[in-house]
C-alpha positions in Angstrom: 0.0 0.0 0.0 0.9 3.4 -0.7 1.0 6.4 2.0 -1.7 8.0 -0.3 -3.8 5.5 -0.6 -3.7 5.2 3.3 -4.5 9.0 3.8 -7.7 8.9 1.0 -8.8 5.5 3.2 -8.4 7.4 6.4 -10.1 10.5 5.5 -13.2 8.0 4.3 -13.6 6.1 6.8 -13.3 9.2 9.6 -16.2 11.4 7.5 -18.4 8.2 6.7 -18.8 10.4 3.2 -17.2 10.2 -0.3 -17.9 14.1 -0.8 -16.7 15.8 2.6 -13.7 13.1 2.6 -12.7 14.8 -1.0 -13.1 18.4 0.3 -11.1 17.3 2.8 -8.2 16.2 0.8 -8.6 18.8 -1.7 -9.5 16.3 -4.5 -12.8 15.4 -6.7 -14.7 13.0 -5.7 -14.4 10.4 -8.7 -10.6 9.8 -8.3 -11.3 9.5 -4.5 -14.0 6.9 -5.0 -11.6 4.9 -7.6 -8.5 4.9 -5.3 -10.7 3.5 -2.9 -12.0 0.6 -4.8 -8.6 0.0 -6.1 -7.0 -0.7 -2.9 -10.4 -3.1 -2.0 -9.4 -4.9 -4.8 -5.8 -5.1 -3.9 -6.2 -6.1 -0.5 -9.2 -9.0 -1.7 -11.7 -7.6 0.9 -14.5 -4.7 1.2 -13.3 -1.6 3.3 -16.7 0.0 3.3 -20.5 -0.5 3.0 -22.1 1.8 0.8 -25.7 2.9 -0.2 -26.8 5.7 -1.4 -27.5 7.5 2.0 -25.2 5.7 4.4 -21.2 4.9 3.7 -20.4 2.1 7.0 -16.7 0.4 7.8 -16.6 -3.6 7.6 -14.6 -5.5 10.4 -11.5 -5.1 7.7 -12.0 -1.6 7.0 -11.9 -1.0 11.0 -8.7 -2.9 11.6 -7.2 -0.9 8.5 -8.1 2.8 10.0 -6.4 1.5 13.6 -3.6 0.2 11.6 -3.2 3.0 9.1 -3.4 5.7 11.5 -0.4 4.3 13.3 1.1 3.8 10.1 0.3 7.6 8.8 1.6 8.7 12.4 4.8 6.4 12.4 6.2 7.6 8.4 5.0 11.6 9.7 7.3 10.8 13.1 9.8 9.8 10.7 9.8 12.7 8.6 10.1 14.8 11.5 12.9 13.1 13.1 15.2 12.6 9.8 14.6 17.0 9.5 16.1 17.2 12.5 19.3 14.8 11.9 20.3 17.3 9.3 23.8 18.6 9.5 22.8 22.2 10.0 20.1 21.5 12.6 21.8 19.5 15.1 19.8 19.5 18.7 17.8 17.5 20.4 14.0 18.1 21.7 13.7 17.3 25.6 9.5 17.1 26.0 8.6 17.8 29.9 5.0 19.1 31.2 4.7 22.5 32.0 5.1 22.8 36.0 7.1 19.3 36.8 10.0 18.2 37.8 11.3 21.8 37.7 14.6 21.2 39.9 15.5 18.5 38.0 14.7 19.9 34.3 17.1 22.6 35.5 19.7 20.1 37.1 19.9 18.3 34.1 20.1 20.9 31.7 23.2 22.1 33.6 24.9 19.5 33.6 24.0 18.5 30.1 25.7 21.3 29.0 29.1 20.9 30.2 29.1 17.6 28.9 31.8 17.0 25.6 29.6 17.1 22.7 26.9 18.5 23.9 24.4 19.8 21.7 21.2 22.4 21.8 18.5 21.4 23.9 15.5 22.7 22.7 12.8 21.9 25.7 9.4 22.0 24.5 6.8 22.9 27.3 3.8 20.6 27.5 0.4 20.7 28.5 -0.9 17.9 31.2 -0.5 14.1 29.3 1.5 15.7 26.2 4.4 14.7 26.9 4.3 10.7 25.5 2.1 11.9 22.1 5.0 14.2 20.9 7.6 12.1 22.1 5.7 9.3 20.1 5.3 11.7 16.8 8.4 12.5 16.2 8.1 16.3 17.6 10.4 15.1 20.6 13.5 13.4 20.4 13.1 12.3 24.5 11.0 13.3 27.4 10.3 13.2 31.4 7.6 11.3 32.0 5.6 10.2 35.7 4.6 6.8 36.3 1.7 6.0 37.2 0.0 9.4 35.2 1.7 8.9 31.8 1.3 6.1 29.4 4.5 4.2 28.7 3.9 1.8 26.2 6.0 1.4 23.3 8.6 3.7 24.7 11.9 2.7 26.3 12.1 4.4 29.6 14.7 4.6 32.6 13.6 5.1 36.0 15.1 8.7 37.7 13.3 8.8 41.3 10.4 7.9 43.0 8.5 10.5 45.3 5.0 10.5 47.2 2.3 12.7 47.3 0.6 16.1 48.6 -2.8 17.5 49.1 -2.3 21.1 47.9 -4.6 23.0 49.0 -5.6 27.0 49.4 -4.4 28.7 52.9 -6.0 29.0 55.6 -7.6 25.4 54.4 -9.0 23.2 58.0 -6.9 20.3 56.7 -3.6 22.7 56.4 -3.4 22.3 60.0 -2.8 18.6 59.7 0.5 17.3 60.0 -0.6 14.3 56.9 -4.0 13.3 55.5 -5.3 10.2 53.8 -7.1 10.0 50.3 -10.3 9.4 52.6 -9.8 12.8 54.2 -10.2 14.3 50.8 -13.1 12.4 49.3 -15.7 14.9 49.6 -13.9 18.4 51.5 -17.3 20.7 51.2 -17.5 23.6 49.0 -14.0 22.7 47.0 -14.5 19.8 44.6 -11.0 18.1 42.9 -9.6 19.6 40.3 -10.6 17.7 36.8 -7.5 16.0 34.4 -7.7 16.1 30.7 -9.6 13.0 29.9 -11.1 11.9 33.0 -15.0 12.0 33.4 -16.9 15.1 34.0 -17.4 16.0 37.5 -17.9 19.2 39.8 -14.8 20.6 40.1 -12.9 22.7 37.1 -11.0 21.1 34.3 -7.4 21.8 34.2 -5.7 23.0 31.0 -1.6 23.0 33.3 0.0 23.7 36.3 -0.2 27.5 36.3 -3.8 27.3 36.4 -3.9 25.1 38.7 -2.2 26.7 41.2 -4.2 29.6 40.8 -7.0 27.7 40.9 -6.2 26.3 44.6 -5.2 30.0 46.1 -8.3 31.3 44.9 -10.2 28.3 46.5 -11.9 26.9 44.0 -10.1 23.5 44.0 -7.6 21.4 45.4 -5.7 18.5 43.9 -2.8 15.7 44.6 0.3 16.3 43.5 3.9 14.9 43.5 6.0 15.9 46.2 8.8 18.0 44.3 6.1 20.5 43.4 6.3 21.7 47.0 9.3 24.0 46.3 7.3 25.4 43.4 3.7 26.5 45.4 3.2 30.3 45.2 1.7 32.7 47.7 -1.7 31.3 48.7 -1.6 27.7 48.8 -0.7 25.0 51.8 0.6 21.4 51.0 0.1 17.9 53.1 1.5 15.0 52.9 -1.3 12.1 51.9 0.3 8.8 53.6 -1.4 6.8 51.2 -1.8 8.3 47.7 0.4 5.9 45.0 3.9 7.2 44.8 5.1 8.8 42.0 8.3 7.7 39.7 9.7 10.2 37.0 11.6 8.4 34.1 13.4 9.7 31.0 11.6 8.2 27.7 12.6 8.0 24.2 11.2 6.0 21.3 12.6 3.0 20.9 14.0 2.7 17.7 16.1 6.1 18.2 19.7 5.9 17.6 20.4 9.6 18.7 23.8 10.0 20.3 22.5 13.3 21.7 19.3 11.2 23.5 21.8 8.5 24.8 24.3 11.2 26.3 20.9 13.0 27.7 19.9 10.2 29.1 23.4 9.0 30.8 23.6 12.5 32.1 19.6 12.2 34.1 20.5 8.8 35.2 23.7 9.9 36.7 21.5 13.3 38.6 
């Protein structure tokens, strides 16, 4: 199969339509319908159910818009990667969310830099859960990544530290006063529901976009939420921590895609694991 063949298939079988798939791609509609049947034919199995009202995905056609998304995401990771090898741009992308593991970005960096060989570190700031999807396509060469919040599959990870929890929560807070909490302790606090994680279900309390907000967030006491440990040296004016004795612990690890062969990555990563 061809890249292009994949893309017309993909852009199908996400509109459900011949005519917005083509507007889409910037093409007619005829050619789009014939490169579509072709590959049917090639592959010896229908992709899609049509009728004149309804265009529907087979069981084949589903298993080929998983698999060519991966494959679309895997040749456009490659193109971005094989950019950046060039002579004249030689650097490497470190991918770590906005707000974490600040002493140790900072640590690292450092000492990174006084290494022989060293090159540019570009770090690229991300939103909450970023992190692995541009690490995965190709817009990061590595990342910091926190077990158990991040997915880690497919990527090759080594494990930098391991740290609990706190409750961070505004000033002046009952709970401040507490020398530790449990999880149970903050099941239901009255009048300051839990801040909300991209991706998790809806619920009362606000939905978080990064760190920054956050914060802000908690000092103006409108939420609270559990964070790792380290973030304690980062809490502005406004806002209390407690240890929670029970909350999972936290483990930070350095990721990079497996089949990267980046002397710049390894030397990045020799340099955390030595921090």
């Amino acid at each position: 199969m061809e890249t292009r063949e994949l893309r017309y298939f993909v852009a199908v079988a996400e509109e459900l339509h011949f005519g917005r798939a083509a507007q889409r791609l910037g093409m007619a509609q005829p050619p789009l319908s014939r490169a579509v049947a072709q590959l049917e034919r090639r592959l010896g199995t229908p992709l899609l159910t049509r009728t004149s009202r309804v265009v529907a995905l087979t069981g084949a056609g589903e298993v080929l818009l998983r698999e060519g998304r991966a494959a679309l995401a895997a040749v456009e990771a490659a193109e971005r990667r094989t950019r950046r090898a060039a002579p004249d741009r030689a650097g490497v992308v470190l991918a770590v969310k906005a707000g974490a593991s600040a002493e140790l970005l900072a640590k690292l960096l450092d000492a990174y830099a006084a290494e022989p060989g060293a090159v540019p570190v570009e770090v690229l700031l991300c939103g909450i859960g970023e992190q692995g999807p541009v690490l995965r396509d190709g817009r990061a060469d590595v990342a910091l990544l926190h077990r158990p919040f991040d997915d880690l599959a497919g990527l090759d990870v080594e494990e930098l530290g391991t740290e609990g929890q706190l409750a961070v929560l505004p000033a002046g807070h009952p709970l401040t006063g507490r020398t530790d909490v449990v999880l149970a302790d903050l099941a239901d606090l009255p009048g300051l529901p839990a801040a909300r994680w991209p991706g998790h279900p809806a619920g009362p309390g606000p939905q978080i976009r990064d760190h920054a907000q956050l914060l802000q967030l908690i000092a103006l006491g409108r939420t609270y939420a559990v964070l790792p440990d380290s973030v304690r040296a980062q809490l502005p004016e406004g806002v209390t921590a407690v240890p929670v004795l029970d909350a999972p612990s936290v483990t930070t690890v350095v990721a990079w895609p497996p089949q990267s062969r980046s002397r710049a990555v390894a030397d990045l990563v020799r340099t955390a694991l030595r921090l």
